[in-house]
C-alpha positions in Angstrom: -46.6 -11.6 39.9 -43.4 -12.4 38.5 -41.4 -10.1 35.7 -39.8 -11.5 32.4 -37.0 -9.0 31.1 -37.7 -9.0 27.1 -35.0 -10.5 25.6 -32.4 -8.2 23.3 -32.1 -9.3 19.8 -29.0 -10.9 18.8 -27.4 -8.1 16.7 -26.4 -8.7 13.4 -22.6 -8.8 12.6 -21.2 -7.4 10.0 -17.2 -8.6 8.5 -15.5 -6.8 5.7 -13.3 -9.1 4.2 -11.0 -9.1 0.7 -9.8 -11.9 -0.8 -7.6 -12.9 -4.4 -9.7 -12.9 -7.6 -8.8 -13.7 -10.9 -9.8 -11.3 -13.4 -10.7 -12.2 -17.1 -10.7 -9.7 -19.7 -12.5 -10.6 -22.8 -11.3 -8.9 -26.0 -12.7 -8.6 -29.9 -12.9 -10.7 -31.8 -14.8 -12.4 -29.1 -14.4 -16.4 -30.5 -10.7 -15.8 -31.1 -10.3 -15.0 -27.6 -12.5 -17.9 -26.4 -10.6 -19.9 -28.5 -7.4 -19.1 -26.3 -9.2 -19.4 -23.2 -10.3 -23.2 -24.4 -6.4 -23.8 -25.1 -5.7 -22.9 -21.3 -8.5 -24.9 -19.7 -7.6 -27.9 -22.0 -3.8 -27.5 -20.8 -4.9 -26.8 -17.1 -8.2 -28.9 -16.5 -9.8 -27.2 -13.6 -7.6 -24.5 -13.4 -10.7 -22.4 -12.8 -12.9 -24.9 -10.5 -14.4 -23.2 -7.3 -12.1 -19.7 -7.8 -13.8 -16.3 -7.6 -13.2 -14.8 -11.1 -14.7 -11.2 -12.0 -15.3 -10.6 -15.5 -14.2 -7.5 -16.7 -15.6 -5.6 -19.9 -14.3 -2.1 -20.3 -12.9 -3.3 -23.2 -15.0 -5.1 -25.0 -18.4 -3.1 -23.7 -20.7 -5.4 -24.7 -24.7 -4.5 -24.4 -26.8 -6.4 -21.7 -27.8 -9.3 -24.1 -24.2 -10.0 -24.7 -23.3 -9.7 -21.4 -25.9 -12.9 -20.6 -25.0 -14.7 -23.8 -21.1 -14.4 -22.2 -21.5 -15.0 -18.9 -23.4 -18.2 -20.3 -20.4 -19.6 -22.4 -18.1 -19.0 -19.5 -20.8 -21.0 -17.4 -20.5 -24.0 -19.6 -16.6 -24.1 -19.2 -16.8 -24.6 -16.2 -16.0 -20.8 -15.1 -18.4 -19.3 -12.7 -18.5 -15.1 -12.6 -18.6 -13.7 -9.6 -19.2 -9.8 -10.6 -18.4 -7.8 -13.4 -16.5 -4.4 -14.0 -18.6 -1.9 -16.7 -17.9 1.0 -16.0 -20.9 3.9 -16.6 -23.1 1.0 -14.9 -23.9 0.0 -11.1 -26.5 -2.9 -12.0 -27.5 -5.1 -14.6 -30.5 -7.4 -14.7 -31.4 -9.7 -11.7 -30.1 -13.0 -13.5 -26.4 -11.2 -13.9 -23.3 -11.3 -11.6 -23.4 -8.0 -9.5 -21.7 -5.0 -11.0 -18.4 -4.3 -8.7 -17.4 -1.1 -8.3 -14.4 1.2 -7.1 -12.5 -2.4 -7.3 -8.6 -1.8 -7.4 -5.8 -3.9 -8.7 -3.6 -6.0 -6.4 0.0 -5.3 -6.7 3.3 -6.1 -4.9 3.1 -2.5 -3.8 -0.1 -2.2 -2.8 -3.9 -1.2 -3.9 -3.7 0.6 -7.4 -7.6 2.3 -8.5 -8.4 1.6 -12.3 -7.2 4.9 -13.3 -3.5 4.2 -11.6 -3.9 0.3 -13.0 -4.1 1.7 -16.4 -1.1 4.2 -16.2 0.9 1.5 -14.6 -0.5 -1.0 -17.9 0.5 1.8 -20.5 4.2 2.0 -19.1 5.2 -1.8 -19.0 6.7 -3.4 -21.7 5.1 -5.4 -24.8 3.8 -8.2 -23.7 4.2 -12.2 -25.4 0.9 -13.1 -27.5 0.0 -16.0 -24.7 -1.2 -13.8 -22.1 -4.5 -14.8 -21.1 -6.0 -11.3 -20.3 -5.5 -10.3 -16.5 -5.4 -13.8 -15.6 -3.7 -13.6 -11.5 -5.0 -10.3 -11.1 -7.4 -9.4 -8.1 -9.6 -7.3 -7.1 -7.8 -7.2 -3.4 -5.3 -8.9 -1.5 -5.7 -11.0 1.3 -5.8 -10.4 5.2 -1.9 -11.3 5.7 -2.2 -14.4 5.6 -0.9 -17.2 3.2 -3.7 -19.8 2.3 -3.3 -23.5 1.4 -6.7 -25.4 0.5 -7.1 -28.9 1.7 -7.3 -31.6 -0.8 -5.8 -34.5 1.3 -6.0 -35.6 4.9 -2.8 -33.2 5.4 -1.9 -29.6 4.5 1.5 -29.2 3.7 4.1 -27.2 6.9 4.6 -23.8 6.0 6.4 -20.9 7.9 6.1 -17.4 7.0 9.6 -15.5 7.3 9.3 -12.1 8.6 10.8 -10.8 4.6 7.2 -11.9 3.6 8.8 -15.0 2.3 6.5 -18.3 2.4 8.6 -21.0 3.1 7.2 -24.9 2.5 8.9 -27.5 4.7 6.5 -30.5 3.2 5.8 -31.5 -0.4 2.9 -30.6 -1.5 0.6 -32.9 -2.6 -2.1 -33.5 -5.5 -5.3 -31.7 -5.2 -3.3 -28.6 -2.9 -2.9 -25.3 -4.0 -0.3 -22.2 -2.5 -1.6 -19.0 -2.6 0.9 -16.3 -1.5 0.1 -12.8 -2.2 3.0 -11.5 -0.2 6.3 -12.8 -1.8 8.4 -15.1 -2.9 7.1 -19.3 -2.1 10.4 -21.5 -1.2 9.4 -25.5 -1.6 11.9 -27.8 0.1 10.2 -31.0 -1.4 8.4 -31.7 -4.5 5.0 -30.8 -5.9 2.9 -33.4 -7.1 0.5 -33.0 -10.4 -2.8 -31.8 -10.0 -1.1 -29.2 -7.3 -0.6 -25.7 -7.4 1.7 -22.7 -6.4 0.9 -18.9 -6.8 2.9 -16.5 -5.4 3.3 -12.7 -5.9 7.2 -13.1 -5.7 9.3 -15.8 -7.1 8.8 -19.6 -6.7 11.6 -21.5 -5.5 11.7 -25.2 -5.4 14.3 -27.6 -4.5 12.7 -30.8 -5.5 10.7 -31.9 -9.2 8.0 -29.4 -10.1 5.1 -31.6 -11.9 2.1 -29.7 -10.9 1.5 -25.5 -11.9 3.3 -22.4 -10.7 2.2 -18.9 -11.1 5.1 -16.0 -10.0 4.6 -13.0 -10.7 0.8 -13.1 -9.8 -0.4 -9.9 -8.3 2.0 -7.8 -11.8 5.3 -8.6 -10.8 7.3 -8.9 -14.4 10.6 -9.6 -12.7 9.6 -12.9 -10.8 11.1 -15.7 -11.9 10.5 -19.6 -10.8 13.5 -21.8 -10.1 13.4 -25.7 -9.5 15.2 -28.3 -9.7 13.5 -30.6 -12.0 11.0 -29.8 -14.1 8.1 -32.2 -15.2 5.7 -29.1 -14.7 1.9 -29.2 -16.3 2.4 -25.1 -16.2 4.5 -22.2 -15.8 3.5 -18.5 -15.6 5.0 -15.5 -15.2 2.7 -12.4 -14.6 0.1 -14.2 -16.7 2.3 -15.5 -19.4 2.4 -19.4 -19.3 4.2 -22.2 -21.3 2.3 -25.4 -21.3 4.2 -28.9 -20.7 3.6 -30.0 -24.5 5.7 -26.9 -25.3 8.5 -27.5 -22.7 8.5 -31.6 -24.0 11.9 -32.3 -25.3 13.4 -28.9 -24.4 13.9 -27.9 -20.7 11.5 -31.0 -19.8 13.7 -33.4 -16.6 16.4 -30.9 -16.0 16.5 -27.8 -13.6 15.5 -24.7 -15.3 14.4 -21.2 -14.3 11.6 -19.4 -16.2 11.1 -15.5 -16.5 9.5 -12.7 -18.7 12.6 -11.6 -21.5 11.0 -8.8 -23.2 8.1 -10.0 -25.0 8.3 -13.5 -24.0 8.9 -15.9 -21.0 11.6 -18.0 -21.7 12.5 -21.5 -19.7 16.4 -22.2 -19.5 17.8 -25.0 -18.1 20.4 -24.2 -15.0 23.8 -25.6 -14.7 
């Protein structure tokens, strides 16, 4: 008579894990503010494409049917919700995003809740009319480490520097994106169109900037980004952004520096 031992179940394993989401906050008059969204997507086509984005209405409070109707539009432009803030709710219907709750804001200092995110809000300065509501904000920060997404058969060399600076030895190519939620990014090369940089610090880079660079990303107003020569698609500061059609016969070919000035993010040209 021989004896089989019963086999133990595999347990199941469980990971927490955080990660950068953009944050859109739709305001009243609702087609006005879709309108502006439509002006950012047509300057940055794709800009949105395979990100996690949570949709935040405390301000506009929209009833349930609204809520579909919006996360439907958003759908069609190529914008795909992930979960939505409301707060006074912890579930909507089946066919809607999952409510998130006790989310907190990704800063350069750390984890702020709503109520500290608000406070922090209420004391900054005025803010230019481009902002395209809590665009770069998150609902958390990463695991400490920077990320760069694949597009080619290459990523580009980076090195993290003990200061929490992200320093890119390679140029970064087409189709590539940056994300650094711990600091300033330093590019020795170039970045190619169709590329991307975001960085919670400043963005640094010594060669022609023609693809998109968001400092400032996690609510840092006093980032700035410095390069070279710029041929870029986009610039942003904390959410602000200047579109290349605005920077044509201006700053466009010559090394500039852009940063938040009061009410406004200014590009000047370096000498």
């Amino acid at each position: 008579m021989t004896f089989a031992a019963p086999l133990e179940a595999k347990s199941i394993r469980f990971r927490a894990r955080s990660f950068v989401a953009f944050t859109l906050t739709p305001e009243a008059p609702l087609d006005v503010w879709l309108e502006g969204l439509d002006h950012w997507i047509g300057n940055s086509p794709g800009y949105f494409a395979g990100r996690p984005v949570v949709l935040d209405l405390n301000t506009l409070k929209p009833d349930v049917a609204a809520i579909e109707s919006l996360v439907g539009v958003l759908g069609h432009r190529g914008i795909r919700i992930y979960a939505i803030e409301l707060d006074g709710h912890t579930a909507l219907e089946p066919n809607l995003p999952p409510v998130l709750v006790g989310a907190k804001e990704a800063t350069t200092d750390g984890l702020l809740p709503r109520e500290a995110r608000a406070e922090s809000f209420d004391k900054a300065e005025g803010r230019a009319p481009k902002q395209l509501a809590d665009a770069g904000s998150s609902a958390k920060v990463g695991d400490g480490k920077a990320g760069a997404s694949k597009a080619g058969d290459s990523e580009p060399q980076v090195a993290q520097e003990v200061s929490g600076t992200l320093m890119v030895k390679s140029p970064i190519r087409s189709g590539q994106t940056i994300v650094h939620p711990h600091g300033d990014v330093i590019v020795l090369g170039s970045v190619a169109s169709g590329s991307e940089i975001i960085a919670a610090g400043s963005i640094h880079v010594y060669g022609t900037l023609r693809g998109r660079a968001s400092a400032g990303a996690l609510g840092n107003r006093g980032a700035r980004i410095f390069c070279r020569k710029n041929e870029a698609e986009l610039l942003a500061v904390d959410g602000w952004y200047v579109t290349a059609e605005e920077m044509e016969g201006v700053s466009r070919g010559k090394p500039v520096q852009a940063f938040l000035d009061g009410d406004a993010l200014r590009v000047s040209t370096l000498s």
